[in-house]
C-alpha positions as CSV (number, residue, x, y, z in Angstrom):
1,X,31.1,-1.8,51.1
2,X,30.1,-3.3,47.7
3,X,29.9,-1.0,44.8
4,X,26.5,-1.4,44.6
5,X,26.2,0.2,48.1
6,X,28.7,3.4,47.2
7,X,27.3,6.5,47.3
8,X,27.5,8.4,44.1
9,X,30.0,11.1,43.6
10,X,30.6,13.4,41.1
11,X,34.2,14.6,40.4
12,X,34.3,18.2,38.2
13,X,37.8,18.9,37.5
14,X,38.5,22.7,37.0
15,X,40.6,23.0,33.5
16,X,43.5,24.4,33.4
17,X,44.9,23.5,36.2
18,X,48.2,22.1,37.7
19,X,52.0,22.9,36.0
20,X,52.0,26.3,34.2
21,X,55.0,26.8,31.2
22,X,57.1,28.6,34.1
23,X,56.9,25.5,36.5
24,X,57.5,23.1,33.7
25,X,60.4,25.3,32.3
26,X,62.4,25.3,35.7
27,X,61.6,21.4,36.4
28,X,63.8,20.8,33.1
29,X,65.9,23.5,33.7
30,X,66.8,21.3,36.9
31,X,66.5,18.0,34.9
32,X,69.0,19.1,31.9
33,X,71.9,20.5,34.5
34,X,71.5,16.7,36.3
35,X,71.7,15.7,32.8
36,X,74.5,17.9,31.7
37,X,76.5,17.8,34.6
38,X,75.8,14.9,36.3
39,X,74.5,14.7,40.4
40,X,74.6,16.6,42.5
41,X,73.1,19.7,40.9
42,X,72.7,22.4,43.4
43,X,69.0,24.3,43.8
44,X,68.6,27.5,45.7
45,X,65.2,27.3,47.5
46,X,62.4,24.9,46.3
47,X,62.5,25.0,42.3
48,X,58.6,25.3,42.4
49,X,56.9,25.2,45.8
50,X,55.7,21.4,46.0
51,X,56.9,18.4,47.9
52,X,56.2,15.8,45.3
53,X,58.2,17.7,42.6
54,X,61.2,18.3,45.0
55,X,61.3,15.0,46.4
56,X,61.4,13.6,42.3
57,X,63.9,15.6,41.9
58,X,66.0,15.0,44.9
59,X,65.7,11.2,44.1
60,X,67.3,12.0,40.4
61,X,70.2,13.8,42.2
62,X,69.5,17.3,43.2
63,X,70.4,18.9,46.6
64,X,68.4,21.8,47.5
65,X,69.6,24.7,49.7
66,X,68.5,27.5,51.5
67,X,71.2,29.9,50.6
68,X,74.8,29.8,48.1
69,X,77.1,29.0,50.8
70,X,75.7,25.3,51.6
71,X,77.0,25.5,47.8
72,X,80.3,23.4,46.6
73,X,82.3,26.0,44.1
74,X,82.7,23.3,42.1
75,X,79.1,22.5,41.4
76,X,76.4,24.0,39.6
77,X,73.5,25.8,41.3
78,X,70.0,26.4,39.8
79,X,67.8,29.6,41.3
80,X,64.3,29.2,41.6
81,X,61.4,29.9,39.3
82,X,60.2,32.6,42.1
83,X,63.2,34.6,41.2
84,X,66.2,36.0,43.1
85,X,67.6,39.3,44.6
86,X,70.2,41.0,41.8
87,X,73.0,40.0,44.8
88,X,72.5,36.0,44.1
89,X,73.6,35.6,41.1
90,X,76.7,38.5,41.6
91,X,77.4,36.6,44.5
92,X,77.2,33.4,42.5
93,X,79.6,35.3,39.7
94,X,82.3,37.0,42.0
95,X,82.6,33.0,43.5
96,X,82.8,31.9,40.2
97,X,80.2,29.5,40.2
98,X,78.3,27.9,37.7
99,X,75.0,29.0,37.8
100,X,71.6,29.1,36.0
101,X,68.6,31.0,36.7
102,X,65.5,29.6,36.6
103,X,63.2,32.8,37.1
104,X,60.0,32.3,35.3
105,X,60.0,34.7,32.0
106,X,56.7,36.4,33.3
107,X,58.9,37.3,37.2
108,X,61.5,38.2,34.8
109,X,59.3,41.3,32.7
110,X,58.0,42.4,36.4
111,X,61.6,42.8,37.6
112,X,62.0,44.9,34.4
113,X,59.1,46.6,34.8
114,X,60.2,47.9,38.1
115,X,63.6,49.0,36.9
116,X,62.4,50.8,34.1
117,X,60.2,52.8,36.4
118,X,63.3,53.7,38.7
119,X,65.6,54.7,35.8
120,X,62.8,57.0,35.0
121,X,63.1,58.2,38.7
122,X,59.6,56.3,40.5
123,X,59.0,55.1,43.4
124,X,57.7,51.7,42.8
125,X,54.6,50.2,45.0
126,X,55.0,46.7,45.1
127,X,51.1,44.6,45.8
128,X,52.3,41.6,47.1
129,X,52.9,39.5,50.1
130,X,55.3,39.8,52.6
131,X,57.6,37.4,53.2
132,X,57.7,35.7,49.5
133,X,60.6,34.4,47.5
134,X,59.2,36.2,44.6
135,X,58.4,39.8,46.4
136,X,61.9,39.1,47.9
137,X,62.8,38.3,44.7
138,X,62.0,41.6,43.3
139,X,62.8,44.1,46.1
140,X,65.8,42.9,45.9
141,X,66.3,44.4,41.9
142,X,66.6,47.8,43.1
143,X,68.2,49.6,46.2
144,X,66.7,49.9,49.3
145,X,64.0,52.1,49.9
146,X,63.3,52.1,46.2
147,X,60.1,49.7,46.4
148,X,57.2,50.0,48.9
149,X,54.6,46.4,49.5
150,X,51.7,47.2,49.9
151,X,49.8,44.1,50.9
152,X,46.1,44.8,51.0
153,X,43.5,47.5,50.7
154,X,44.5,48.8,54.1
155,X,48.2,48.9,53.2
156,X,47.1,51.6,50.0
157,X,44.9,54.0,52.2
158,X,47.5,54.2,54.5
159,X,50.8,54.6,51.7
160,X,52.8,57.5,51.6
161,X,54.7,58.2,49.3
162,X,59.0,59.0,50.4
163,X,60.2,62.6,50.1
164,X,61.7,63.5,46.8
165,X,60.0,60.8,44.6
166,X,59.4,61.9,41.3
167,X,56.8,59.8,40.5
168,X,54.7,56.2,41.4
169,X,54.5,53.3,39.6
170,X,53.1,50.1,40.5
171,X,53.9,46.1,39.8
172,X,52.5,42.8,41.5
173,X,53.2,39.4,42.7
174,X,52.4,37.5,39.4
175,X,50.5,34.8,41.5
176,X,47.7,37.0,43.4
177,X,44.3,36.9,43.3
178,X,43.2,38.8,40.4
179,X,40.1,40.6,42.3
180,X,42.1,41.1,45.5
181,X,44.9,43.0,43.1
182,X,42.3,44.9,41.3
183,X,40.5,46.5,44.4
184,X,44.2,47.3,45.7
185,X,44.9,48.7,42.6
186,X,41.5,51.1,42.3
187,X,42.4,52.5,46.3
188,X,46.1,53.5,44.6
189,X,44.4,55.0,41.4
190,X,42.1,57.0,43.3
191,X,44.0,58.1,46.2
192,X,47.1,58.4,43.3
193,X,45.4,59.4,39.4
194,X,49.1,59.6,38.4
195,X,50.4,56.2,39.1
196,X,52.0,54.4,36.3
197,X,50.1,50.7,35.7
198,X,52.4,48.2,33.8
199,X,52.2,47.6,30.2
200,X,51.0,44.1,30.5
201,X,48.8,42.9,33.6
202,X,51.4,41.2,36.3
203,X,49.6,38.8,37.3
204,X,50.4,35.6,35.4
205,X,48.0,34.2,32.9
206,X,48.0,30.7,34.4
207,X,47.1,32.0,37.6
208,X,44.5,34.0,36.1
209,X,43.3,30.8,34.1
210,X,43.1,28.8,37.1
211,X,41.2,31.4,39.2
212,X,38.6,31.7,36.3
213,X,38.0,27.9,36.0
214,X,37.4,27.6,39.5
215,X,34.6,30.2,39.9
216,X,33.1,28.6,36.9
217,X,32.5,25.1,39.0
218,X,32.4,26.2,42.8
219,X,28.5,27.0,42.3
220,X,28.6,23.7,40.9
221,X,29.7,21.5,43.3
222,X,29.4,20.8,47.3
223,X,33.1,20.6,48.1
224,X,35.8,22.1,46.2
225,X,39.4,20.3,46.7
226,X,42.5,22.5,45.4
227,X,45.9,20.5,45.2
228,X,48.9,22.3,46.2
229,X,51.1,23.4,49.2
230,X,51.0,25.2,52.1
231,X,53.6,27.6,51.1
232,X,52.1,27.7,47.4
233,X,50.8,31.8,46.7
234,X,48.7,30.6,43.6
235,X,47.2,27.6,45.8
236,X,46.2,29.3,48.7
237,X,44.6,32.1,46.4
238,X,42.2,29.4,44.7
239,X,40.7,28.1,47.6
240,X,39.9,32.0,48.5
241,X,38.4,32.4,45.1
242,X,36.5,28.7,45.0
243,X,34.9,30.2,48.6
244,X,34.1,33.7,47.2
245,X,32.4,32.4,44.3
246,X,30.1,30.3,45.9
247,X,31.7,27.5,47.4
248,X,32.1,27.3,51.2
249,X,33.6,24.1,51.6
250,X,36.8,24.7,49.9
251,X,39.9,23.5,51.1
252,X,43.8,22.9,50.3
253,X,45.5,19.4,50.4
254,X,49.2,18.7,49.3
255,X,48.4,14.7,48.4
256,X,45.5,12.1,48.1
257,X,46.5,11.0,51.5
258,X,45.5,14.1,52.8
259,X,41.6,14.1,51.7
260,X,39.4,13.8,54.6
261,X,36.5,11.4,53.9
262,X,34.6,12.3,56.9
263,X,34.3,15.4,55.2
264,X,33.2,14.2,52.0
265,X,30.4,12.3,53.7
266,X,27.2,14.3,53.0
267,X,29.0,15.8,49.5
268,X,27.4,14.8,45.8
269,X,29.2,16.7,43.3
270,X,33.8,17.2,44.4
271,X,35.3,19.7,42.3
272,X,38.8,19.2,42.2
273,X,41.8,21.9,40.9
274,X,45.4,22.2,41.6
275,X,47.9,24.7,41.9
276,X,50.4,26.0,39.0
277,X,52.5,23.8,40.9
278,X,51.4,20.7,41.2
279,X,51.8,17.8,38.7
280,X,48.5,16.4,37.4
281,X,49.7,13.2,39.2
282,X,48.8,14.5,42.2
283,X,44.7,15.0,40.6
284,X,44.9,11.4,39.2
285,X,45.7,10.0,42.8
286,X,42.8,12.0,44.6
287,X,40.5,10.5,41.6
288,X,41.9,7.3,42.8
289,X,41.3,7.2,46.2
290,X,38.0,8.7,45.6
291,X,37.2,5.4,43.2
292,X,37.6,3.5,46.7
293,X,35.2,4.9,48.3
294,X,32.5,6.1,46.1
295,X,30.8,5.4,42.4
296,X,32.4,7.9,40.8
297,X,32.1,10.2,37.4
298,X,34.4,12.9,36.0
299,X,33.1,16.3,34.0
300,X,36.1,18.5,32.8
301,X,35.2,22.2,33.1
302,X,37.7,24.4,30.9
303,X,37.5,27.9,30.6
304,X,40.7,28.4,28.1
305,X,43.7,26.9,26.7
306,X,47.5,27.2,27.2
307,X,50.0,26.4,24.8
308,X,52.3,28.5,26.1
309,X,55.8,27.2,25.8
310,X,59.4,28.9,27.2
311,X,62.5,28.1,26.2
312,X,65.0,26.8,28.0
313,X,68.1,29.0,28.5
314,X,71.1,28.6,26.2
315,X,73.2,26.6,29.0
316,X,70.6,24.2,29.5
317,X,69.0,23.7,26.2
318,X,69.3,20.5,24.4
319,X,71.2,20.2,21.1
């Protein structure tokens, strides 16, 4: 097909979208130990859950693992941005390994959160998913029993609280939907007017940022694409906001390869996002392969912007 004979196709990229400061933080958490200590660099479960940024830094010499004891003693280990049970890293200690946590700052002050409320003798409802290395991550702060999930409006009708607790408190899963979260969060308000709310909301602000930008183009556009893996929280949640808000053609893909062009056959206006996860590589590359089959042009809709920064932590951080 000549160019003159390509349909026309309007690309409306969500902004922001892709890395968020936590991502980027444990990438070069991961970068500077390879850097510091040479290969191989040991990583506890996917740094950040995407393909593309594991495979880049497998090739540059880090070996990822699903638990410490595929771990040499005598090389470092790096735990994921999603955050890890309190026994990792006393584990990691009492072996006297050389470790460095790459929990993301904002997992970090929910994991606080929740410990707080227990010193102060809460239970603490958890809204999150089942099964995640972050709400694993953060049941595992306290002792058993000590944290109910609740995963859905259902799940908070149905809660009871355990004998003897002296109080309720709730955190989340920094990478849920935001309206999801807030109708969970109005069943445990009414059904408990007590409950303690965090300080701060939980949910992240780059998952918020990202959910906002795509309900601002899903009315917009015929097709919305959102970049990011399977196992991604924050990805999957964007394609259930993008159809929500008014586009029913949403859909996840982890790589350009992956775009279906059967699909796009009938569509005039592709709006394209990507999850906190997922370089902005991975957009260029869909724009690409796009280019090939269609006379395309690109509007940027942003809704706000991050210049949010975290440092790196003191065993990592260059001179």
């Amino acid at each position: 097909m000549t160019a003159q004979q390509k349909q026309p196709l309007t690309i409306v990229l969500a902004a922001p979208r892709g890395f968020c400061a936590g991502v980027d933080r444990a990438i070069q958490i991961v970068e500077q130990a390879l850097h510091k200590w040479g290969a191989p660099v040991y990583v506890r479960h996917e740094i950040v859950h995407n393909r593309h940024v594991v495979e880049s830094l497998e090739a540059q010499g880090a070996v990822f693992v699903e638990e410490l004891d595929e771990c040499p003693l005598d090389r470092p280990v790096v735990f994921s941005a999603h955050g890890v049970p309190k026994s990792v890293p006393a584990e990691a200690a009492r072996r006297e390994m050389v470790y460095v946590d790459a929990t993301c700052p904002l997992v970090s002050k929910v994991h606080l959160e929740a410990e707080r409320h227990h010193r102060m003798g809460s239970h603490i409802i958890l809204i999150g998913h089942a099964g995640h290395p972050e709400v694993v991550g953060t049941m595992g702060q306290l002792p058993d029993g000590a944290i109910s999930l609740v995963e859905d409006e259902a799940q908070a009708e149905s809660f009871t609280p355990p004998d003897g607790a002296g109080g309720l408190a709730f955190v989340t899963q920094t990478t849920l939907s935001v309206d999801d979260t807030a109708r969970i969060v109005e069943v445990l308000r009414r059904r408990f007017p007590d409950v303690a709310a965090p300080k701060k909301e939980d949910i992240c602000y780059a998952t918020t940022n990202r959910q906002e930008a795509v309900k601002a183009i899903a009315p917009k556009v015929d097709a919305l694409v959102v970049i990011g893996a399977p196992n991604s929280s924050n990805s999957k949640r964007l394609v259930e906001v993008g159809k929500v808000a008014g586009c029913g053609e949403s859909r996840l893909i982890q790589k350009a390869a992956d775009l279906d062009m059967a699909w796009l056959a009938g569509v005039r206006r592709l709006g394209i996002t990507a999850g906190a996860s997922a370089p902005e590589l991975l957009v260029e590359q869909v724009i690409e392969v796009c280019r090939a089959h269609f006379t395309v042009s690109v509007e940027e809709v942003e809704v706000a912007r991050e210049d949010i920064r975290f440092k790196l932590p003191r065993a990592v951080a260059p001179a």
